[in-house]
C-alpha positions in Angstrom: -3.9 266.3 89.1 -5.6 264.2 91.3 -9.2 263.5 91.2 -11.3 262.5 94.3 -15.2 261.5 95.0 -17.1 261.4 97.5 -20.1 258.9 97.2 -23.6 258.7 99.5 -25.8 261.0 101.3 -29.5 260.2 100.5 -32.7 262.6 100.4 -35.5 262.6 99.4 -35.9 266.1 97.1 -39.9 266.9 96.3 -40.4 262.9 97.0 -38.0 261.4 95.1 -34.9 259.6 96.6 -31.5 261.6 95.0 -27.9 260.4 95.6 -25.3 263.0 96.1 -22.2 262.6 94.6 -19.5 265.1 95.3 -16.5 265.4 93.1 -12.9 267.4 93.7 -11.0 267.5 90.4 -7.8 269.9 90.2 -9.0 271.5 93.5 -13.0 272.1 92.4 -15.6 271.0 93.8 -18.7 269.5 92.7 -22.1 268.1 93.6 -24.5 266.3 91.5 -28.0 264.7 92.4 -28.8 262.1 90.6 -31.7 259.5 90.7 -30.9 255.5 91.5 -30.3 255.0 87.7 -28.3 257.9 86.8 -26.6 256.8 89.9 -25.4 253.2 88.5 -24.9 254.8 85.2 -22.5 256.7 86.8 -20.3 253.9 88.8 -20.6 252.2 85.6 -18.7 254.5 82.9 -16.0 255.2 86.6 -15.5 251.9 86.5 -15.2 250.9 82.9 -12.4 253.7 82.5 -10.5 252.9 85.8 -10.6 249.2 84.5 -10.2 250.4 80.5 -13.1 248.1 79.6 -15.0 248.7 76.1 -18.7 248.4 76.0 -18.1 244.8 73.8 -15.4 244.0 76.5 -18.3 244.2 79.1 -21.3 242.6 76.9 -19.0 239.5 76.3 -17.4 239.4 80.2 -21.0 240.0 81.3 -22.7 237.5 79.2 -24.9 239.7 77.6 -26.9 239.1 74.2 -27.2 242.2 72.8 -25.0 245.2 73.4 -27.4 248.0 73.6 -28.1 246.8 76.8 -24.9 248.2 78.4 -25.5 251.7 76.2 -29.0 251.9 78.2 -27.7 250.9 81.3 -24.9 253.9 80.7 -27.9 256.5 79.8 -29.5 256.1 83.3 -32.7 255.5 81.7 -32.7 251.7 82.0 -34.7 250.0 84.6 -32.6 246.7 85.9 -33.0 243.8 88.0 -30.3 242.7 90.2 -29.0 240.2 87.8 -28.1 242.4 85.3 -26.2 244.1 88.0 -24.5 241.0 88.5 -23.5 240.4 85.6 -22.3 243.8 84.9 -20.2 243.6 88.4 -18.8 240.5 86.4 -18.2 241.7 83.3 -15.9 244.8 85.3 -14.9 242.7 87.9 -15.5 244.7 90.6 -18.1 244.3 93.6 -22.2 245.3 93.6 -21.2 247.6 96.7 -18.5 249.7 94.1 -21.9 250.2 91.5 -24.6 250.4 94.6 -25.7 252.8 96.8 -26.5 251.0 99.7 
């Protein structure tokens, strides 16, 4: 049972920008649109359970404070700046480009 995912293609859908994400999972497929945020959200919890990585694994790695910050991040209602994306690429040891879009 192997799973598969396709990430990219951009449009903009009634003037907002939406990231397609196409997943094949026991021979289904699936799309989902997602906004930028949802989007990271996303890549993070992929890469958290390819890497088996707890949220207080990744607030200590990443050098965070406060934990709720990686709980927002994972709701795709948290607005970022890059170094939090840094530091969450650190804290899962993987590279912006595997969180990003673009």
């Amino acid at each position: 049972m192997e799973n598969k995912e396709v990430i990219g293609f951009v449009v903009d859908i009634n003037g907002k920008r939406q990231y397609k994400t196409t997943f094949e999972k026991n021979g289904y497929k699936q799309e989902i649109w997602v906004n930028l945020y949802e989007y990271i959200a996303y890549r993070i919890k992929i890469l958290q359970k390819i890497n088996n990585i707890s949220n207080s694994q990744l607030t200590e790695k990443g050098g965070f404070s406060n934990p709720t910050i990686i709980s927002r991040l994972k709701a795709g209602k948290h607005a970022f700046q890059i170094d939090t994306i840094y530091r969450i690429c650190l804290g899962l040891g993987c590279k912006s480009s595997e969180i990003l879009p673009f």
